[in-house]
C-alpha positions as CSV (number, residue, x, y, z in Angstrom):
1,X,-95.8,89.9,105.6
2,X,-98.5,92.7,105.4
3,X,-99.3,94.6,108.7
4,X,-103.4,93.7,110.1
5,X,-104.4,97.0,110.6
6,X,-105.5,97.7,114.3
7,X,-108.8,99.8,114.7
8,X,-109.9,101.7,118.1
9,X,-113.4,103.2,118.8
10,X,-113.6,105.7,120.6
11,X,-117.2,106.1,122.1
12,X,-119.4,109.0,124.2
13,X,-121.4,111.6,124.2
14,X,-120.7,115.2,123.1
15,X,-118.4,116.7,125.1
16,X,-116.7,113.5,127.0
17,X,-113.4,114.2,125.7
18,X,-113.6,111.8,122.4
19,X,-111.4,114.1,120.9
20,X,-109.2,114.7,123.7
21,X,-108.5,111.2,123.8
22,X,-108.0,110.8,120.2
23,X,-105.0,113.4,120.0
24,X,-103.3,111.9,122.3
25,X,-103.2,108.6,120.9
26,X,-102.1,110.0,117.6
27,X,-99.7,111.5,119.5
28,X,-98.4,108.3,121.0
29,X,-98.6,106.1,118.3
30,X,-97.2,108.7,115.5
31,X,-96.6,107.6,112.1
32,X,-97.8,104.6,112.7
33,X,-101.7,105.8,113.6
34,X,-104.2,107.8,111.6
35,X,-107.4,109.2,113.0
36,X,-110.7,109.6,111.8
37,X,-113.9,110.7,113.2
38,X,-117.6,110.2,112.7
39,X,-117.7,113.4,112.0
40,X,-116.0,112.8,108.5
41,X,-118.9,110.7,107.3
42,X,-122.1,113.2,108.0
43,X,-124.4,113.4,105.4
44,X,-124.7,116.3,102.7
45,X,-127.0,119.0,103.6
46,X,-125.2,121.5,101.6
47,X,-128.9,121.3,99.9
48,X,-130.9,122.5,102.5
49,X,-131.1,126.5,103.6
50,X,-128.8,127.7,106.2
51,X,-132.2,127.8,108.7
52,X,-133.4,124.3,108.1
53,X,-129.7,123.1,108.8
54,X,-129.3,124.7,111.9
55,X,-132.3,122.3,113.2
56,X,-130.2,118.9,111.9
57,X,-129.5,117.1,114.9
58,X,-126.1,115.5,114.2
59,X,-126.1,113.5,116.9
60,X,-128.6,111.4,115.9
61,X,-127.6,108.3,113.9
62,X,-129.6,109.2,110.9
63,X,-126.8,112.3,110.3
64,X,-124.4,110.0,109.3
65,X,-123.7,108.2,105.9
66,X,-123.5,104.9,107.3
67,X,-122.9,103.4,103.7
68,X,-119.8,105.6,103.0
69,X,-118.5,104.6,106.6
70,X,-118.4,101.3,106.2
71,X,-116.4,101.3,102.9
72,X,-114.4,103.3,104.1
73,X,-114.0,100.8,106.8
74,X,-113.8,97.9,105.0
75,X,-110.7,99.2,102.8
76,X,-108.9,100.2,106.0
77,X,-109.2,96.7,107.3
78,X,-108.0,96.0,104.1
79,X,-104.8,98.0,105.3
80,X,-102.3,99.6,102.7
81,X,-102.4,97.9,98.6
């Protein structure tokens, strides 16, 4: 019988310990947890210049690839082939 996957999100501002958080459940649950973070899924700006990238908020929604999240989400669910 194949394993549902279980997924956690972890909310909050920058700062609020996310992160914090996030290791330590990794830590608890071991081989049998994997972590990702929003982070993963920002959009590209390699195209911008350095100067106009340092004025990207990226904590505003638009910053993420919201597409490439959720199929990456939607093959987790999927769990393991």
């Amino acid at each position: 019988m194949k394993a549902i996957p279980r997924i956690v999100a972890i909310t909050g501002g920058s700062g609020s310990g996310k992160s914090w958080l996030a290791e330590r459940l990794l830590a608890h649950f071991g081989a049998r947890a994997a972590r990702v973070s929003l982070d993963d899924f920002y959009r590209d700006r390699s195209h911008l210049a350095p100067a106009r990238r340092l004025h990207v908020n990226y904590d505003h929604p638009n910053a993420i690839d919201w597409e490439l999240f959720q199929t990456w989400l939607r093959g987790c669910r999927r769990g393991p082939p």
